[in-house]
N, C-alpha and C positions, 0 to 999 in steps of 0.2 A: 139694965140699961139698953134701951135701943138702937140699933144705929142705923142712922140717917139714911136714907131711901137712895137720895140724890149719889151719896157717898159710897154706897155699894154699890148702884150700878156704873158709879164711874171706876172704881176698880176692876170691877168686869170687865168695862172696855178694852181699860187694857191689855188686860189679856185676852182678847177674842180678835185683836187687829192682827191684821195680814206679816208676813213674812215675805221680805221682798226676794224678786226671781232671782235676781243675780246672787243673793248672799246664799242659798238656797242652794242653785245649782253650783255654785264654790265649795258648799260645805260638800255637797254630795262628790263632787269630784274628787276634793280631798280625802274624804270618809271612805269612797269603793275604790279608788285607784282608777277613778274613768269608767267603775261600772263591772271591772276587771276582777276586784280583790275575790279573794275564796268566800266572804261573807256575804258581797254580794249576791255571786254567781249561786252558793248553797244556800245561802235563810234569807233575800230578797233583803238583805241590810243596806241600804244605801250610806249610812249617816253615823255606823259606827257603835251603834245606843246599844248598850249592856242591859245585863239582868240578870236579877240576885236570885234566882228562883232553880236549883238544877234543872238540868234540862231540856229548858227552853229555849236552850240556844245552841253554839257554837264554844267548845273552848280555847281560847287564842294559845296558838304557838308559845312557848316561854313565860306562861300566866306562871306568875311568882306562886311557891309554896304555901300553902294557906289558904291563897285566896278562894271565893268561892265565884266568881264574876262568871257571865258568858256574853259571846256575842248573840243579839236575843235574833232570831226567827220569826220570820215574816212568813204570811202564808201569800202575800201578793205584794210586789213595790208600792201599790197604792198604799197599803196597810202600814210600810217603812213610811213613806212621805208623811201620812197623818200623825203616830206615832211620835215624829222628827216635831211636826207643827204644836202636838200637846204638850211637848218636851219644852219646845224653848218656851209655849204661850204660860207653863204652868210651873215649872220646877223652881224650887227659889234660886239655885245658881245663876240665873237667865233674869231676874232680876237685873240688875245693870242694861240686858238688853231693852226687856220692856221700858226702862225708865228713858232711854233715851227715846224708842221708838214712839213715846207718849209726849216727849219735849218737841220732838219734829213733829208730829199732829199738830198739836199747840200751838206751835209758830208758822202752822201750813206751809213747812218742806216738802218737799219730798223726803220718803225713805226710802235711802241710800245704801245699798248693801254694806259699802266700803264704812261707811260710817258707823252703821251699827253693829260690825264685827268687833267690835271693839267691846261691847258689851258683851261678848263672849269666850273671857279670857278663860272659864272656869270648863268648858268644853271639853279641852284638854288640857295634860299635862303640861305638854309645852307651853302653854300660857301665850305669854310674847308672841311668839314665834309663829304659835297656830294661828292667829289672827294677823300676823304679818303675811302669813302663809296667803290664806282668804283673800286678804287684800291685793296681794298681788295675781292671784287665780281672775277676779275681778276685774282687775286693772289690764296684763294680758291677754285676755278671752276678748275682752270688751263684752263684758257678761251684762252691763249697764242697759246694753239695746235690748235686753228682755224682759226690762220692768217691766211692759204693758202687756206681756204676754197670757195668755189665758187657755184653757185647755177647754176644748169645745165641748158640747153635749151628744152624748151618742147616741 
């Protein structure tokens, strides 16, 4: 059985749409500690994103017995940002994000970091919390004035 042309590339889309600035620069502030944490400043980690593979990263402080996680290694922050962008466009946990980010297209909203953080309950552990967290990073920075921002060509 084939599927529908039309239908595939609408699934596409949705994951190839943008990641708004402000929810972005919340996660990242969240994720490095302001750019600060040790993951950052050693494997250009902005956003926290593991990896099952030894090795290839960092091992956190107090990683439970057993586990085999690290914090993965970047060879440039560009590399951490794109990485972050494949993560939420592609993982199924991040599902919920994309679904909303694809109802505000739909109804030509804007996307709103605050709103779409919400779709990213599965991020972390904290669940609640870390999206309360986001939201209010958001709300206090007034991170909202950066949606239109764009990083020039060099």
């Amino acid at each position: 059985s084939r599927q529908n042309p039309r239908k595939t590339l609408d699934a596409l889309l949705v994951r190839i749409d943008i990641i708004p600035t402000d929810l972005a620069l919340a996660q990242a502030a969240n994720e490095s500690a302001y750019g600060t944490s040790r993951f950052s400043l050693l494997a250009n980690n902005l956003f926290g994103e593991w990896t099952f593979t030894p090795g290839t990263g960092i091992v956190p402080e107090g990683r439970p017995e057993g586990e085999i996680y690290e914090v993965r290694r970047f060879n440039s922050l560009l590399d951490s940002v794109r990485s972050y962008q494949r993560n939420l466009n592609t993982h199924s946990a991040y599902r919920p994000f994309r679904k909303l980010r694809a109802e505000a297209r739909s109804s030509q909203q804007e996307l709103r970091g605050k709103e779409l953080a919400n779709g990213l309950l599965r991020y972390s552990t904290r669940r609640e919390a870390y999206v309360k967290d986001l939201q209010s990073l958001i709300r206090h920075n007034r991170l909202e004035r950066y949606a239109t921002a764009t990083l020039r060509k060099g």
